[in-house]
PDB file of N, CA, C and O in Angstrom, chain B, residues numbered from 101:
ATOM      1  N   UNK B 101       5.904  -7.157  29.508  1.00  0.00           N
ATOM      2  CA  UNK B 101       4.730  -7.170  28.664  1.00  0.00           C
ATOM      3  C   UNK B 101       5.017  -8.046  27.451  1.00  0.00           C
ATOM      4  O   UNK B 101       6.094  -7.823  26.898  1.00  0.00           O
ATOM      5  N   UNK B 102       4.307  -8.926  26.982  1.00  0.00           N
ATOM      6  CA  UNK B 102       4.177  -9.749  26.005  1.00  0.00           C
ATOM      7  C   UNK B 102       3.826  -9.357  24.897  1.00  0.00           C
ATOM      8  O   UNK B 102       2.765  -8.753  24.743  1.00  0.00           O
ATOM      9  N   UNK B 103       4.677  -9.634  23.888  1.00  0.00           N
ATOM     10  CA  UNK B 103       4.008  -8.709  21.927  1.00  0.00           C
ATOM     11  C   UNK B 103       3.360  -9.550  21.195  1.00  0.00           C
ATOM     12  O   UNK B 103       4.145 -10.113  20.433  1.00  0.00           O
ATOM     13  N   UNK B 104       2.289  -9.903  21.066  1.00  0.00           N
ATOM     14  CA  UNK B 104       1.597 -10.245  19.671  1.00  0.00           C
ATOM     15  C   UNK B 104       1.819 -10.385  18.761  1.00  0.00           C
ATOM     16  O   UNK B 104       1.029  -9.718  18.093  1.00  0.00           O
ATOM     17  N   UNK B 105       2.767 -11.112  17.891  1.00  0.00           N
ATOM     18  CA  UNK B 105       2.716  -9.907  16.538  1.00  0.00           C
ATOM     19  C   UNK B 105       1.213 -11.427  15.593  1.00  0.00           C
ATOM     20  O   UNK B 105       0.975 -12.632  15.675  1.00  0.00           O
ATOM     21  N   UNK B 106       0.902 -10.702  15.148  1.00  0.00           N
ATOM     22  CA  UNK B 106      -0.261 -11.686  13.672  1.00  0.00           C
ATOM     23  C   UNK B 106      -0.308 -10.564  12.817  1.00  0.00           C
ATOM     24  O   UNK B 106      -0.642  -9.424  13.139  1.00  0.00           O
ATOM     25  N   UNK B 107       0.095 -11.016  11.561  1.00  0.00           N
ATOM     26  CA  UNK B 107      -0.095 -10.511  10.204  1.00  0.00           C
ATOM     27  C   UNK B 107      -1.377 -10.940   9.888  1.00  0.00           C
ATOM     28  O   UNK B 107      -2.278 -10.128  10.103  1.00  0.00           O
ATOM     29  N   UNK B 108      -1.825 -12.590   9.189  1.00  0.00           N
ATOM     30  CA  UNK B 108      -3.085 -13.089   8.692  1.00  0.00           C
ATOM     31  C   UNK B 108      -3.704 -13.675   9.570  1.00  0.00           C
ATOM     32  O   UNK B 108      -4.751 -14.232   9.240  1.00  0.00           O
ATOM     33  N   UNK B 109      -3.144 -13.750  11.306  1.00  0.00           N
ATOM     34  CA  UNK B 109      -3.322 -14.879  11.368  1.00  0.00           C
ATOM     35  C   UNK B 109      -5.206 -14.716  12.573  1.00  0.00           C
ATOM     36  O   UNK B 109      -5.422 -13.692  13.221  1.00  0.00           O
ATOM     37  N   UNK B 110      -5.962 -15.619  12.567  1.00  0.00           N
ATOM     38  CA  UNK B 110      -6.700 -15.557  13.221  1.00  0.00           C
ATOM     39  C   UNK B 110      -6.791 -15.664  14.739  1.00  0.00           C
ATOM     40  O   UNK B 110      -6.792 -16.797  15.222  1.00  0.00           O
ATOM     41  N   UNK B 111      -6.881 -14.407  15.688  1.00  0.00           N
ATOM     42  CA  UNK B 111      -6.400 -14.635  17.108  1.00  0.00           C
ATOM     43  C   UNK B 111      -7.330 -15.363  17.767  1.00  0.00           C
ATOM     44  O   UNK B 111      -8.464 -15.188  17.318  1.00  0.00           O
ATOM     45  N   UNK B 112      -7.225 -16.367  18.973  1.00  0.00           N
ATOM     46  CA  UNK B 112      -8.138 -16.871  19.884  1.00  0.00           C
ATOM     47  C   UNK B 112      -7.899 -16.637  20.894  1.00  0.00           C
ATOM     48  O   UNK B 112      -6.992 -17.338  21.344  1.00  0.00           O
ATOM     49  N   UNK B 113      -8.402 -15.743  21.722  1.00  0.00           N
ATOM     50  CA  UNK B 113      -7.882 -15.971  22.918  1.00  0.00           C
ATOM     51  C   UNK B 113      -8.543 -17.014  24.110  1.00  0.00           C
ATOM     52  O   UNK B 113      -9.767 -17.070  24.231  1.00  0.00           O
ATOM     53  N   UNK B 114      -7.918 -17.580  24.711  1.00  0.00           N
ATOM     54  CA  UNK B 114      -8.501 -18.915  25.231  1.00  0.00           C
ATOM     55  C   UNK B 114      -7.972 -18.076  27.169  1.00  0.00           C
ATOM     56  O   UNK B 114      -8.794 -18.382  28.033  1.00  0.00           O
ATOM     57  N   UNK B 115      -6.851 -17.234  27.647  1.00  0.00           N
ATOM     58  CA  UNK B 115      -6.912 -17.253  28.443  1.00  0.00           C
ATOM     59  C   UNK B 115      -7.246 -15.528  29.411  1.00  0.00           C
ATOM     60  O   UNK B 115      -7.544 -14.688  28.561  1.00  0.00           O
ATOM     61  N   UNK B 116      -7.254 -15.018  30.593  1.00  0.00           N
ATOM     62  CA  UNK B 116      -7.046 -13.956  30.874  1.00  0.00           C
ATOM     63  C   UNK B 116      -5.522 -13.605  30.806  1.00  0.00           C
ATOM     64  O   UNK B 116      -5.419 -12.379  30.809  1.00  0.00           O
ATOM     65  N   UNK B 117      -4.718 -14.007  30.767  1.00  0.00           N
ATOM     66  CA  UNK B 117      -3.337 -13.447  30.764  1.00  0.00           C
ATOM     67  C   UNK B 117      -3.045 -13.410  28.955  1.00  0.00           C
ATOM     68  O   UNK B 117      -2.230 -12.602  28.510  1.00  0.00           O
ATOM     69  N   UNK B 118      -3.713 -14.254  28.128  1.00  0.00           N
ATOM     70  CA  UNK B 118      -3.843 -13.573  26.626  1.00  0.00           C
ATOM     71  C   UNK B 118      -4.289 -12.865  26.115  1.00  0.00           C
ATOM     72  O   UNK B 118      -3.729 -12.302  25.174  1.00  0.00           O
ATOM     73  N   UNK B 119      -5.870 -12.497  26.635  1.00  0.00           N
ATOM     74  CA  UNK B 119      -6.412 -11.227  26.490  1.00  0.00           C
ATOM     75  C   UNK B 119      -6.125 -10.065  26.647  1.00  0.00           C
ATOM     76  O   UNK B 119      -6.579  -9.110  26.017  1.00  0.00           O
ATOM     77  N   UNK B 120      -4.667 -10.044  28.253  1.00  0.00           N
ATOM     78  CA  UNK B 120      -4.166  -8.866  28.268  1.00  0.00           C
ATOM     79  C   UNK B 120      -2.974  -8.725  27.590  1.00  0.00           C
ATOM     80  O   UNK B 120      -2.292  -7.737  27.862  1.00  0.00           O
ATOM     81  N   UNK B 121      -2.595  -9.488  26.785  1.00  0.00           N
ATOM     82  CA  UNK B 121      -1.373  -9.440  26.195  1.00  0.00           C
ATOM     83  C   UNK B 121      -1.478  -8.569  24.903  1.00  0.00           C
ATOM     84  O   UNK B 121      -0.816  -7.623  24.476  1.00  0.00           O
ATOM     85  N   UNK B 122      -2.851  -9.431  24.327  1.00  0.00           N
ATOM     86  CA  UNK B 122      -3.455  -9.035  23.083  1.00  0.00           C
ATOM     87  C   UNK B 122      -4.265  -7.279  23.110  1.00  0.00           C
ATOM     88  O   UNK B 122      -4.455  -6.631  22.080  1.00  0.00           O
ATOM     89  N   UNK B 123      -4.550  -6.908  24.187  1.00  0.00           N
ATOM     90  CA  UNK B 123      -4.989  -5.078  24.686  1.00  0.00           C
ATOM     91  C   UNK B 123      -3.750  -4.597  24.558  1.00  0.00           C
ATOM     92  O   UNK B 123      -3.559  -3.668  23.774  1.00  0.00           O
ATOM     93  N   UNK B 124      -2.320  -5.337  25.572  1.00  0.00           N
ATOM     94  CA  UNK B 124      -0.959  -4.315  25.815  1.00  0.00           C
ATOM     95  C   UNK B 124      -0.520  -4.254  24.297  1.00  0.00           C
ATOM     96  O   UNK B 124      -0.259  -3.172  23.771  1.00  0.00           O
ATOM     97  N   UNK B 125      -0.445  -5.502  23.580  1.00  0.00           N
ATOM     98  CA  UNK B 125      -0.511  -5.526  22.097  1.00  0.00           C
ATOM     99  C   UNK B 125      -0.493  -4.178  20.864  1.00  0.00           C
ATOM    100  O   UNK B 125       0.352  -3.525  20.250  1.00  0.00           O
ATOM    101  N   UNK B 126      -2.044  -4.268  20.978  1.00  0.00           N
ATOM    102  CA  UNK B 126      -3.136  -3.421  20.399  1.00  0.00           C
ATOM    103  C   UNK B 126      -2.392  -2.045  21.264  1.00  0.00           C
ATOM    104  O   UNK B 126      -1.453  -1.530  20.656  1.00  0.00           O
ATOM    105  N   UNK B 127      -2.559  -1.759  21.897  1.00  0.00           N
ATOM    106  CA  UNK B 127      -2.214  -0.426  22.608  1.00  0.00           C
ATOM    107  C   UNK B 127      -0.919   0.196  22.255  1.00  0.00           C
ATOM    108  O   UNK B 127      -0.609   1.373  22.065  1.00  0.00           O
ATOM    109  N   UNK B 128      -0.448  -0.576  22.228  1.00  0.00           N
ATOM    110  CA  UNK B 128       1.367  -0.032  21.622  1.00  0.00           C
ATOM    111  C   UNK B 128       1.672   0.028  20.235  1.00  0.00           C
ATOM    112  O   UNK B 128       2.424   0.775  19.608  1.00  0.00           O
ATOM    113  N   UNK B 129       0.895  -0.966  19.861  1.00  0.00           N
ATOM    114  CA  UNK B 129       0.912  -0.776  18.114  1.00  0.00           C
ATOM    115  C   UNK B 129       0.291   0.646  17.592  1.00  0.00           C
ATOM    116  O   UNK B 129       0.931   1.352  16.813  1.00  0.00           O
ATOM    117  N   UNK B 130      -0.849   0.968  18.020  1.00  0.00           N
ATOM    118  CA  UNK B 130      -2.009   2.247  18.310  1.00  0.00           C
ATOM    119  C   UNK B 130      -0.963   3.293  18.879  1.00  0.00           C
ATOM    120  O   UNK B 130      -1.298   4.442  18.587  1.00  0.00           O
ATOM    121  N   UNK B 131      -0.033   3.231  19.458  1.00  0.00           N
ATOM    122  CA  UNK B 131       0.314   4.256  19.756  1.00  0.00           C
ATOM    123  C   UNK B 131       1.810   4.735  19.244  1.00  0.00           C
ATOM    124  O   UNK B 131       2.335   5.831  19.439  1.00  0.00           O
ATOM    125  N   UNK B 132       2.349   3.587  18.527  1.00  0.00           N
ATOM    126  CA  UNK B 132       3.471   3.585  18.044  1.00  0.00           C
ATOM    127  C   UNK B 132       3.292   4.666  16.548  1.00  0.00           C
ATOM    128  O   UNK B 132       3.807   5.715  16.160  1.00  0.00           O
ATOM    129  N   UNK B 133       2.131   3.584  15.974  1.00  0.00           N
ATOM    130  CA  UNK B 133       1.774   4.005  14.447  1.00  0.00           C
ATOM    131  C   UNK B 133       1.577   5.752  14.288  1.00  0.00           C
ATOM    132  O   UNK B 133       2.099   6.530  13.490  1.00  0.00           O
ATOM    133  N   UNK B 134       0.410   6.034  15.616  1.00  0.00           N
ATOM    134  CA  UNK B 134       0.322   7.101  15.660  1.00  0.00           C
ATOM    135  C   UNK B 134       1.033   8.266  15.742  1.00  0.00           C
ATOM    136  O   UNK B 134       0.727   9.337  15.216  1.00  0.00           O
ATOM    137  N   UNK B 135       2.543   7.892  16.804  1.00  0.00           N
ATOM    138  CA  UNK B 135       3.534   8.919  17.057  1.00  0.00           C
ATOM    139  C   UNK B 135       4.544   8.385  15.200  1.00  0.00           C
ATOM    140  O   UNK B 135       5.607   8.964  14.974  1.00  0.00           O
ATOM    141  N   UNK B 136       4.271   7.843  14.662  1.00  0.00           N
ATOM    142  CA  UNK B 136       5.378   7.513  13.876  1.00  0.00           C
ATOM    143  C   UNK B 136       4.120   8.627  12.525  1.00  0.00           C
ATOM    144  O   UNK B 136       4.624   9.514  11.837  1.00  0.00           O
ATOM    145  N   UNK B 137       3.013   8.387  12.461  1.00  0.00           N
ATOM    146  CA  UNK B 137       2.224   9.067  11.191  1.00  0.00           C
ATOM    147  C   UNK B 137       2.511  10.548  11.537  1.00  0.00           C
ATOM    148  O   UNK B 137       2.703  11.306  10.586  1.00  0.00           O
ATOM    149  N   UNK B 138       2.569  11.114  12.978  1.00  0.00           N
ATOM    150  CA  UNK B 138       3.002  12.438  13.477  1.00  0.00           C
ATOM    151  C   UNK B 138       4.446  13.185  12.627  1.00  0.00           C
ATOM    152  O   UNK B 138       4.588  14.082  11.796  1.00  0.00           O
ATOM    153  N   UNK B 139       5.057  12.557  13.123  1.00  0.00           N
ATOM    154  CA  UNK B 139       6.259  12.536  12.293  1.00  0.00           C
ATOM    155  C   UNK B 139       6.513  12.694  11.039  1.00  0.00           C
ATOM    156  O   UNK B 139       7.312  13.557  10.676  1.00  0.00           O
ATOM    157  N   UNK B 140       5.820  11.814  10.092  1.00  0.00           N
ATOM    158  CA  UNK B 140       5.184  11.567   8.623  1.00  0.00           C
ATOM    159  C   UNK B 140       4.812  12.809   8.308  1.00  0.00           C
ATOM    160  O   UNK B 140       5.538  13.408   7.515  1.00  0.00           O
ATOM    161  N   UNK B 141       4.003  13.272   8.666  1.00  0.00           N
ATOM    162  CA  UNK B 141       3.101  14.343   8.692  1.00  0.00           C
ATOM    163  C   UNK B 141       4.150  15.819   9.065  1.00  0.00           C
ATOM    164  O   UNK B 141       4.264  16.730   8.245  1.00  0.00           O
ATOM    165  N   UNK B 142       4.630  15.828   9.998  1.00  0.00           N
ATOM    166  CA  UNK B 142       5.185  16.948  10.366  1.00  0.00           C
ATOM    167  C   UNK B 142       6.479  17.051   9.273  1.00  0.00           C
ATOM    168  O   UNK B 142       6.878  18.204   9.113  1.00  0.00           O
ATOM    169  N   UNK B 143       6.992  16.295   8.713  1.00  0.00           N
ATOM    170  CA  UNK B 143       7.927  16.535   8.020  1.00  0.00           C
ATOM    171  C   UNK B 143       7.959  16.236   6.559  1.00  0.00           C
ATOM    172  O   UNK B 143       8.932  16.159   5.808  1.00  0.00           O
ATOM    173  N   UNK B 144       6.893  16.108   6.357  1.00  0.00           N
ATOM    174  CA  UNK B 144       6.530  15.729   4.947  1.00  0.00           C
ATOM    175  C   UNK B 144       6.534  16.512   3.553  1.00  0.00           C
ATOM    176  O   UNK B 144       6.361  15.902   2.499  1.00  0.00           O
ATOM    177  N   UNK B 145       6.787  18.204   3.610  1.00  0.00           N
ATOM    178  CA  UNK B 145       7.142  18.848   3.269  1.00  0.00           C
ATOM    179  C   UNK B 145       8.479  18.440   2.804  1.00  0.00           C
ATOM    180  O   UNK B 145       8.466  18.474   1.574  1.00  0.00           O
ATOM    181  N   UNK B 146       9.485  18.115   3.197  1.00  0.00           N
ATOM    182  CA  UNK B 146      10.678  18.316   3.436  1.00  0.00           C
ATOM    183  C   UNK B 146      11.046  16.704   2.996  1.00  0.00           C
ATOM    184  O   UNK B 146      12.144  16.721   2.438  1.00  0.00           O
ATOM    185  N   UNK B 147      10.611  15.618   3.049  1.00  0.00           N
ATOM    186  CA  UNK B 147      10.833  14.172   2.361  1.00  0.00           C
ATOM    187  C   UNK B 147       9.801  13.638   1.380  1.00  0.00           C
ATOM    188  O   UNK B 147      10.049  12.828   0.487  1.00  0.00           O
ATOM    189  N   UNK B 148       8.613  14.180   1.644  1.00  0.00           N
ATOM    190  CA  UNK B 148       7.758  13.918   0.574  1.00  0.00           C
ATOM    191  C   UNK B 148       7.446  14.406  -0.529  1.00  0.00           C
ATOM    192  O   UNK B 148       6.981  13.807  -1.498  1.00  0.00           O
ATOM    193  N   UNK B 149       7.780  15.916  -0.384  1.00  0.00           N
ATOM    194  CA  UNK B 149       7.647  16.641  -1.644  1.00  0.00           C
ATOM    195  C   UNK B 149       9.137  16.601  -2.358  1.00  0.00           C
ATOM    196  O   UNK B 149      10.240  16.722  -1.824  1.00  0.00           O
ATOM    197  N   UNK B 150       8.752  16.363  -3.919  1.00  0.00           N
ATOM    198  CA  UNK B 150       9.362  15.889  -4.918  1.00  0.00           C
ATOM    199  C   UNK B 150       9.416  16.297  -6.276  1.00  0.00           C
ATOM    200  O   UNK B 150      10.094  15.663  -7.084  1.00  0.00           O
TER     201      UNK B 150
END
């Protein structure tokens, strides 16, 4: 699977094998962030409070 990464940058996608790169992309980022805010969250008591 192919990673994406764009910070500013403006995406085009011009082919079908970029479009799915740019979904597998999006999908892993979406699911990374999410299991990582879980985490955040579940232990935040314990590193966040100060």
């Amino acid at each position: 699977m192919a990673i994406i990464r764009s910070d500013i940058l403006t995406l085009q996608v011009a082919s079908a094998d970029q479009q799915q790169a740019l979904q597998d992309t999006l999908a892993l980022y979406r699911r990374l962030v999410r299991d990582l805010m879980t985490v955040a969250y579940t232990h935040w008591p314990t590193v966040g409070a100060t």
